[in-house]
LUMTORNU-989923 format. One record per residue (C-alpha): x, y, z; residue number from 1; residue in three letters. Coordinates in Angstrom, 3 decimals. Example, Ala and Ser with C-alpha at 12.3 -4.5 7.8 and 13.67 -1.06 7.14 Angstrom:
2
SITE       east      north         up     k     r
SITE     12.300     -4.500      7.800     1   ALA
SITE     13.670     -1.060      7.140     2   SER
END
This chain:
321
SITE       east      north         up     k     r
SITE     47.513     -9.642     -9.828     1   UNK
SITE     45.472     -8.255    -12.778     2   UNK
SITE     42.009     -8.976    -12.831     3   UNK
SITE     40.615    -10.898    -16.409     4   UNK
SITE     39.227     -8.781    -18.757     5   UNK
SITE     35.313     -8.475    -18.702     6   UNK
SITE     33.281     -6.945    -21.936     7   UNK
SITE     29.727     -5.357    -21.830     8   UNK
SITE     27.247     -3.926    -24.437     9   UNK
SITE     25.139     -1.514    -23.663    10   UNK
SITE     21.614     -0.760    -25.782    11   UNK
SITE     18.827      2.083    -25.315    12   UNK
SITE     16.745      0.895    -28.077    13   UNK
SITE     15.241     -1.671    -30.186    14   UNK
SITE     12.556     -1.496    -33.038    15   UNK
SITE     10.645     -4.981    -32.230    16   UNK
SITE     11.014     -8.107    -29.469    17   UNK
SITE     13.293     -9.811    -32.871    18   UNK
SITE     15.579     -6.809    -32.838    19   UNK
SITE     16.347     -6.604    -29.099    20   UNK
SITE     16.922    -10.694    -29.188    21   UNK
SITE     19.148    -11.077    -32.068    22   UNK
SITE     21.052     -7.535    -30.157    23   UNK
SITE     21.366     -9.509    -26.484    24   UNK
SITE     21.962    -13.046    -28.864    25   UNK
SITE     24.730    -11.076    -30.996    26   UNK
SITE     26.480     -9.816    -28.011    27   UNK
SITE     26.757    -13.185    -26.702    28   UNK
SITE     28.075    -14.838    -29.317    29   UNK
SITE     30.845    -12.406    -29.838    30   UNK
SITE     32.513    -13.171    -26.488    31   UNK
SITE     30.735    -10.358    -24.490    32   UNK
SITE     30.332    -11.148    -20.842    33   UNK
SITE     27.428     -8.760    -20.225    34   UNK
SITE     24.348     -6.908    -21.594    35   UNK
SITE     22.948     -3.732    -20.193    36   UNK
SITE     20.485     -1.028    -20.094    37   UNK
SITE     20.225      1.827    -18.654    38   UNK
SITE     17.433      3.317    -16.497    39   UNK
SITE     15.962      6.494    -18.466    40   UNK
SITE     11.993      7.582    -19.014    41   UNK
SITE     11.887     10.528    -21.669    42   UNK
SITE     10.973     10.211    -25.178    43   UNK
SITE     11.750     13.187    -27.672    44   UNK
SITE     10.775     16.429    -26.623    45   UNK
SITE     12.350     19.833    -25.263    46   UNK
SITE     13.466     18.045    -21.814    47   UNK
SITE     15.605     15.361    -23.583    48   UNK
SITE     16.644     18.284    -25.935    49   UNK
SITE     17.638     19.567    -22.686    50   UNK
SITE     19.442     16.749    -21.496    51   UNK
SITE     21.447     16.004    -24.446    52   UNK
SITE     21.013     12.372    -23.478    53   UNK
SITE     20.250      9.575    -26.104    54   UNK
SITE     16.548      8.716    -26.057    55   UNK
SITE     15.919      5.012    -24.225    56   UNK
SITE     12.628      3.665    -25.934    57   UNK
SITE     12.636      0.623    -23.603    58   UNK
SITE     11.846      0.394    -19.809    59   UNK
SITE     14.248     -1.544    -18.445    60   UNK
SITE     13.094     -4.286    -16.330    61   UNK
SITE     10.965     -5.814    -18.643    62   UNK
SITE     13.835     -5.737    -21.195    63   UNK
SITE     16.055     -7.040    -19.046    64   UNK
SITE     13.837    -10.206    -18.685    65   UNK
SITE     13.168    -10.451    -22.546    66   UNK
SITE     16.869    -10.421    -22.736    67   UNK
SITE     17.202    -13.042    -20.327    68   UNK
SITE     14.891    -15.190    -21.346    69   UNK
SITE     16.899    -15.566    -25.417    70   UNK
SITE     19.857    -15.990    -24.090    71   UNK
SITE     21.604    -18.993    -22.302    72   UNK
SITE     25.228    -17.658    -20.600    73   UNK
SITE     25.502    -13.968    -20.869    74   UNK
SITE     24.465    -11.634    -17.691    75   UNK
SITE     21.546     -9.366    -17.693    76   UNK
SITE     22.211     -6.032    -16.226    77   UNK
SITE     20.992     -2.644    -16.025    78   UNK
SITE     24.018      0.372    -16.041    79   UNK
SITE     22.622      1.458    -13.306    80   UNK
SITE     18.748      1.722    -12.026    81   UNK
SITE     17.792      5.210    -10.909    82   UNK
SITE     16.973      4.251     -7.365    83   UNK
SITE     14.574      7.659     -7.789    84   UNK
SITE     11.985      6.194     -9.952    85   UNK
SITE     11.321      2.928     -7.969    86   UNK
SITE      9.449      1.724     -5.118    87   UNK
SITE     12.748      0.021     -3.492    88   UNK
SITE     10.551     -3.226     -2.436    89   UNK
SITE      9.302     -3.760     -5.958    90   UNK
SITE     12.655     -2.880     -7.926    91   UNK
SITE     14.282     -5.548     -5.878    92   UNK
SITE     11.820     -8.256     -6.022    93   UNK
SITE     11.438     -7.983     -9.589    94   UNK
SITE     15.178     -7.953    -10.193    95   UNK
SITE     15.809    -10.782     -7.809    96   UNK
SITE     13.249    -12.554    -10.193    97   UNK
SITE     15.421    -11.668    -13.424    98   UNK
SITE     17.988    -13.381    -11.620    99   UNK
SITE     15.903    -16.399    -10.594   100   UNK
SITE     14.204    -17.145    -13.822   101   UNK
SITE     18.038    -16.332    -15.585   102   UNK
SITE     19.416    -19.110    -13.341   103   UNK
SITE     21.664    -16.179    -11.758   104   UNK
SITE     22.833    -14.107    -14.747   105   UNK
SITE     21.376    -10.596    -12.808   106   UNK
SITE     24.211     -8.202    -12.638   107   UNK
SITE     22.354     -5.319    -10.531   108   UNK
SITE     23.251     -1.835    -10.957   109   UNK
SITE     22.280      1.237     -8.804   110   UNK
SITE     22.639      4.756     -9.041   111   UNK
SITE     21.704      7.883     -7.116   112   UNK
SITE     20.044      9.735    -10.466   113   UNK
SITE     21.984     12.890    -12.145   114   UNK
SITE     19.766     14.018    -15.370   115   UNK
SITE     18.023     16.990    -13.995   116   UNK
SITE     15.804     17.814    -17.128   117   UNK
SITE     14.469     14.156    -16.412   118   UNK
SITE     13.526     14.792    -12.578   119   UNK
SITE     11.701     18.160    -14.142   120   UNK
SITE      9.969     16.090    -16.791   121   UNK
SITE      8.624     13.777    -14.253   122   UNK
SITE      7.931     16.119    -11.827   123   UNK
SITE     10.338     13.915     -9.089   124   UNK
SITE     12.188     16.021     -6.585   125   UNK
SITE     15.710     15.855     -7.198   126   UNK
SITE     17.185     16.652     -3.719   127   UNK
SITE     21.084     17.431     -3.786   128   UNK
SITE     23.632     14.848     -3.772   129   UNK
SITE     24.143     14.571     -0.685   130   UNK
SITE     20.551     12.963      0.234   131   UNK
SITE     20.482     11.075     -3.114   132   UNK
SITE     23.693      9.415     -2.527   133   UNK
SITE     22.325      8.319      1.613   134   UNK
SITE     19.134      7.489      0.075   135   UNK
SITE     21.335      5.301     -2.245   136   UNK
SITE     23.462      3.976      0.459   137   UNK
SITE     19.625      2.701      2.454   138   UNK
SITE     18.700      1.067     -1.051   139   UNK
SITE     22.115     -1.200     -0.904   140   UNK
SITE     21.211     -1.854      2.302   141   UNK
SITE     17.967     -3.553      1.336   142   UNK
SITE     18.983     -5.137     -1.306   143   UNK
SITE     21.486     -7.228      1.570   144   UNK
SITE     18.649     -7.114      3.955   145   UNK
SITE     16.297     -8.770      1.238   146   UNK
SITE     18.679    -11.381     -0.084   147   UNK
SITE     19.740    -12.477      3.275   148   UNK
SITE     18.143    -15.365      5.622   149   UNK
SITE     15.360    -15.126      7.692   150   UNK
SITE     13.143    -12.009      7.789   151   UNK
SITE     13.900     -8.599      5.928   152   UNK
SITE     13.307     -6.031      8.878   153   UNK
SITE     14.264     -2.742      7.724   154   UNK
SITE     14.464      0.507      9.509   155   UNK
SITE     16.413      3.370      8.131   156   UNK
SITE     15.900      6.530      6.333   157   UNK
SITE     14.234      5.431      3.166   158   UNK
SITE     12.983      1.726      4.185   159   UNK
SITE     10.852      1.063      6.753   160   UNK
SITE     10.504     -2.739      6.112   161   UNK
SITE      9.251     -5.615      9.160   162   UNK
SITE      7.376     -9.206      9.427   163   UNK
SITE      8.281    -10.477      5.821   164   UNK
SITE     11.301    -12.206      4.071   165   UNK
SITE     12.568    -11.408      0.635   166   UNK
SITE     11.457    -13.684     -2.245   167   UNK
SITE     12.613    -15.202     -4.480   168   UNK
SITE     16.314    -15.231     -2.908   169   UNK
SITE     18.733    -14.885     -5.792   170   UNK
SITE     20.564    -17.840     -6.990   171   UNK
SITE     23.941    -17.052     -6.303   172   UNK
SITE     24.981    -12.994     -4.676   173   UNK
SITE     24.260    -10.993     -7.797   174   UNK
SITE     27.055     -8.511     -8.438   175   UNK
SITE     26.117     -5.334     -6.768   176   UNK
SITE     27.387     -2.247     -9.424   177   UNK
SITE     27.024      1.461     -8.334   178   UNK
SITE     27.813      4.062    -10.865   179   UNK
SITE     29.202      7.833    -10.234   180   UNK
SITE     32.249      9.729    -10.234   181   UNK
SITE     31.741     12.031     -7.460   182   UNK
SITE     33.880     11.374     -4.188   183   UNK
SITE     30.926     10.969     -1.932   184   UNK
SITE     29.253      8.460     -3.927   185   UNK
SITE     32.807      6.394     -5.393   186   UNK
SITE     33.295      6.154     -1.803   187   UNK
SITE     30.111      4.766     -1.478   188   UNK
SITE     30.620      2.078     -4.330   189   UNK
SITE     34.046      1.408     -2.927   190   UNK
SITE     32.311      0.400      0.551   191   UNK
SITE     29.210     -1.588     -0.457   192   UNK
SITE     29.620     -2.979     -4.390   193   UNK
SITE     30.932     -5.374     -6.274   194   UNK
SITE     31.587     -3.340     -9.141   195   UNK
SITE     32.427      0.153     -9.861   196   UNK
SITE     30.998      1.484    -12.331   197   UNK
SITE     33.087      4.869    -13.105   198   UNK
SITE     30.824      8.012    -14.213   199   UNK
SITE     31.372     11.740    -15.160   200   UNK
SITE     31.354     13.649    -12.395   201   UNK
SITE     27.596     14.341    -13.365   202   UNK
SITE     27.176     17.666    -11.578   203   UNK
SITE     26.194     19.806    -13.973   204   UNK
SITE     22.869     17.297    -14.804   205   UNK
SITE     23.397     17.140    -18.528   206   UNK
SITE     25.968     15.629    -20.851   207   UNK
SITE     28.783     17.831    -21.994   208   UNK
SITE     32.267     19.199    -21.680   209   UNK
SITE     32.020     19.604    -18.051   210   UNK
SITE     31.367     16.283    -17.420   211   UNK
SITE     34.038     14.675    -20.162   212   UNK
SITE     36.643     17.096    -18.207   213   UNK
SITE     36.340     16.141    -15.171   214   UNK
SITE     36.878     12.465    -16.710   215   UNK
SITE     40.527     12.547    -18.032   216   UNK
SITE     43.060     10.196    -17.175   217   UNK
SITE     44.347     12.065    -13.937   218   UNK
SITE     41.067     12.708    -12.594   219   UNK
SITE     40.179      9.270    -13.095   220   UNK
SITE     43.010      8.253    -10.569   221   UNK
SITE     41.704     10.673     -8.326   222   UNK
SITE     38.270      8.788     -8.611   223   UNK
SITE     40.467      5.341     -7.962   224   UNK
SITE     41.625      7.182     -4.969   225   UNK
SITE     38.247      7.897     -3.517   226   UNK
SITE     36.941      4.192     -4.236   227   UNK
SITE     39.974      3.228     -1.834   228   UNK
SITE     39.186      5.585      0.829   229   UNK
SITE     35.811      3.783      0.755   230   UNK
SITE     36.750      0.087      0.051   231   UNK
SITE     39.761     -0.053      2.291   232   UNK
SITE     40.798     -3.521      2.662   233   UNK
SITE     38.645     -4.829      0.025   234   UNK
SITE     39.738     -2.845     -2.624   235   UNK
SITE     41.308     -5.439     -4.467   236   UNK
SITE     38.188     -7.707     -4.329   237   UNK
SITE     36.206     -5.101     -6.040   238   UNK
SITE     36.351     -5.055    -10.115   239   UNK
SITE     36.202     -1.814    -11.855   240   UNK
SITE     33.680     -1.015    -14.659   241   UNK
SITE     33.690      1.738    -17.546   242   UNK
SITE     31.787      2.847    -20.441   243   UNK
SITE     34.031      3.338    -23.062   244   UNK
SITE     31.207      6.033    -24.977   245   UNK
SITE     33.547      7.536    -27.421   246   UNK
SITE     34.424      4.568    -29.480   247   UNK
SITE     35.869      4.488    -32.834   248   UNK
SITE     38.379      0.792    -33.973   249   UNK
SITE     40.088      1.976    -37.047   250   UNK
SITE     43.602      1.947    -37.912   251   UNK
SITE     43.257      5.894    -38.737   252   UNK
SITE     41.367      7.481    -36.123   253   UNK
SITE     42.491     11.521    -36.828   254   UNK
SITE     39.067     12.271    -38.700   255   UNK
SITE     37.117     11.674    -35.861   256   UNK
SITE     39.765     12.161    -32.733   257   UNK
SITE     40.167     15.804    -33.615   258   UNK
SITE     36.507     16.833    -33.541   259   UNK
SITE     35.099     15.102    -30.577   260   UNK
SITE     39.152     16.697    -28.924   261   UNK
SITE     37.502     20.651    -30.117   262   UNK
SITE     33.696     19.666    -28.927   263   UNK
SITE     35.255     18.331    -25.409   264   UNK
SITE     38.280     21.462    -25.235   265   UNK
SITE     40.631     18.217    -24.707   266   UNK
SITE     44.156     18.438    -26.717   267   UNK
SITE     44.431     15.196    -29.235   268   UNK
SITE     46.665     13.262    -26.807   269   UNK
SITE     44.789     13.965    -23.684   270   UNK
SITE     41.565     12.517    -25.658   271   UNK
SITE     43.230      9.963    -27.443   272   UNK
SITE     43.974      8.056    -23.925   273   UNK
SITE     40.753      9.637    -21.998   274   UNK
SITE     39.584      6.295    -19.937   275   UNK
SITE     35.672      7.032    -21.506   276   UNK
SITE     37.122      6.597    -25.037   277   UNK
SITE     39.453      4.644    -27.442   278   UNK
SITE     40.801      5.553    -30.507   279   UNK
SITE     43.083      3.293    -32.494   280   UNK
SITE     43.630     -0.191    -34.638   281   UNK
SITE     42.902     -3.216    -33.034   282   UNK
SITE     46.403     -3.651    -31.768   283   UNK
SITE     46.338      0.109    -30.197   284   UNK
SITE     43.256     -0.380    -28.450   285   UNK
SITE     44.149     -3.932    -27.414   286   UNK
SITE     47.731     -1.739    -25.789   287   UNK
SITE     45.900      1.166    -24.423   288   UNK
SITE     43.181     -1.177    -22.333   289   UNK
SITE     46.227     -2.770    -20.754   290   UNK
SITE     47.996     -0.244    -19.898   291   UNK
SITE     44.646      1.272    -18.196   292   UNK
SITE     44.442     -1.792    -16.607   293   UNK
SITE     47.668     -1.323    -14.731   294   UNK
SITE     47.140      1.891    -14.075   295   UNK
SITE     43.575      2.493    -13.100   296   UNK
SITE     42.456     -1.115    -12.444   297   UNK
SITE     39.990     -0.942    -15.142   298   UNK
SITE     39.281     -4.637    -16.379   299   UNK
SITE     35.761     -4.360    -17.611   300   UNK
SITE     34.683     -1.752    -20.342   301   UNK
SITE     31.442     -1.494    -21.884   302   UNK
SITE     30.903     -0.508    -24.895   303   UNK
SITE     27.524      0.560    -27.402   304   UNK
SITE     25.275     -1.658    -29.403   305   UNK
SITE     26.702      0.277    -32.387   306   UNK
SITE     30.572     -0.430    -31.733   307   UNK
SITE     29.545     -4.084    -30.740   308   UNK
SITE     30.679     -5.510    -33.942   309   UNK
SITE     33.976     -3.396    -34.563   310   UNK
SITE     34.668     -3.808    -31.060   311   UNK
SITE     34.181     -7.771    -31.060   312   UNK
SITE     38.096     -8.554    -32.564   313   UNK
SITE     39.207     -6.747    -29.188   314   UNK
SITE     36.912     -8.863    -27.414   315   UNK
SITE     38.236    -11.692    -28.684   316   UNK
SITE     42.113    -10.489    -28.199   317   UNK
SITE     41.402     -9.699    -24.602   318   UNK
SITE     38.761    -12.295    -23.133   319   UNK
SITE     40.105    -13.578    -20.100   320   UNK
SITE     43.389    -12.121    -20.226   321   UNK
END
C-alpha cells in the first residue's frame, strides 16, 4: 500500500527574525508537513564560487528553534546536519531540545558531508567516503544510545561516551533522515533511518552535471535498490524523501525545460521526468508524483522557499493521498 503524500519546504536564507517567521508560518498554512534547512557555513567568496552551492546565511540550529517556536503543527527539520562540523554530544542535545520545547515536531536529519570547497574553507579534514559514511553510521548510533533509557555509554569509533544519560529525552522517536545517493551510504539510511532522503551521487564535491546524471530516473531505482539491500525487512516501514530542486508549475514549461536539459546534457524527456525535478501544469505534476510514487516509492518531496507558493495547489491536490 502507498504511503500518504508528505510536503517539505526548504529555506537557506532570510533577511530578518519577521522574514524567516512569516516563511516557516507560510509554509504551514499552505498544507506543508515540514520545514527545513540545511547545514552549510560559507558566505560569498571564491570557495562558494567554487562550490556552486547557494549561499545559507543562517546557522541552522538556532533557526530551527526560531522556526519552532512561531509555529504550532508543522515539523522542524534540518535536510541533513553535516555530522563533520559538530561535536556529536552537543548536536544531539540541542536538537533533542528543538524537539522538546516543539512538543515533538524535530524531524532530524544527518549526513556524512560532500561539499569539498567547504571542508577547504574551514580547514576540516574531509577523509574519503568510506570513513565519513562509518563515522556517520557511530553518530546514528548515539543518537539511539542518547534517546534511550538509562545511561548513554558509548564506545565506538567516533564516541567514547560513559556515566551520564541523555537529556532532555525527545517527546516521541524523532524521525531519523539520512541523505546520500551513494550505495554505501543508501545502504546505510536503508538500515538505521526513518527517512531517506535521496541525494546526487555527490562524488565529485560540487554541484553540476555529474551529479544531476547520476540522478535520472533509472539510476534512481538503482539507489531504491541499494536502500533495500540495507533495510531488508523493513523496507516498507521506511518513507522516502526528495528534493524536487528543479521546479517550475506552469502549464508551458518548454522555455525553461530545454535549458536546464543543455546545462545538465539530459534529452527533454529524460529531464522532464528526472525524480530531482518537475515540469508541468498542476494536473501534470499532480500525474508525474504518482506515478513516481509507484515506481520509486517516493511519497515526500521537498521543495524551495521560492516554489512554495506555485507549488502549494499541488500540495493541496495531494495531501494525504
Amino acid at each position: 500500500m502507498a504511503k500518504p503524500f508528505r510536503f517539505g519546504v526548504q529555506s537557506f536564507n532570510a533577511d530578518s527574525g519577521e522574514d524567516w517567521a512569516n516563511q516557516v508560518r507560510q509554509a504551514e498554512a499552505l498544507g506543508y508537513s515540514a520545514f527545513h534547512l540545511a547545514d552549510h557555513i560559507l558566505g560569498p567568496g571564491p570557495a562558494l564560487e567554487k562550490a556552486n552551492h547557494p549561499e545559507q546565511n543562517l546557522a541552522a540550529i538556532p533557526a530551527m528553534a526560531y522556526a519552532a517556536a512561531v509555529t504550532k503543527d508543522i515539523r522542524i527539520g534540518c535536510r541533513v546536519f553535516c555530522i563533520d562540523y559538530h561535536l556529536p554530544v552537543v548536536l544531539i542535545k540541542s536538537a533533542m531540545t528543538i524537539d522538546k520545547l516543539s512538543n515533538g515536531r524535530l524531524e532530524f536529519g544527518l549526513g556524512a558531508g560532500w561539499i569539498t570547497e567547504e571542508y577547504n574553507a574551514l580547514g576540516i579534514t574531509k577523509d574519503e567516503p568510506r570513513v565519513r559514511i562509518d563515522r556517520l553510521a557511530d553518530v546514528i548510533e548515539g543518537v539511539k544510545a542518547f534517546c534511550g533509557d538509562g545511561p548513554a555509554d558509548l564506545s565506538n569509533d567516533t564516541i567514547q561516551w560513559s556515566d551520564f544519560s541523555g537529556v532532555p529525552k525527545p517527546v516521541s522517536k524523532p524521525p531519523i533522515m539520512v541523505g546520500g545517493g551513494s550505495p554505501r551510504i543508501l545502504r546505510l539510511a536503508g538500515r538505521e533511518a526513518d527517512i531517506v532522503s535521496l541525494n546526487f551521487n555527490n562524488r565529485s564535491g560540487m554541484i553540476g552535471p555529474d551529479g544531476v546524471q547520476l540522478s535520472t530516473e533509472a539510476e534512481t531505482q538503482k539507489k531504491i535498490g541499494w536502500i533495500k539491500e540495507g533495510a531488508g525487512d523493513r523496507f516498507d516501514d521506511l518513507e522516502i524523501e526528495i528534493g524536487a530542486y528543479f521546479t517550475f508549475v506552469m502549464d508551458d514549461p518548454s522555455p525553461v525545460l530545454g535549458p536546464f536539459s543543455q546545462m545538465f546534457g539530459l534529452e527533454e524527456a529524460e529531464m522532464k521526468k528526472h525524480p530531482h525535478a518537475l515540469f508541468g501544469s498542476v494536473d501534470e505534476v499532480c500525474d508525474e508524483l504518482e506515478r513516481r510514487r509507484a515506481l520509486h516509492g517516493i511519497s515526500y518531496i521537498t521543495v524551495g522557499r521560492d516554489n512554495m507558493e506555485s507549488f502549494a495547489p499541488v500540495v493541496a491536490r495531494l495531501n494525504g493521498k
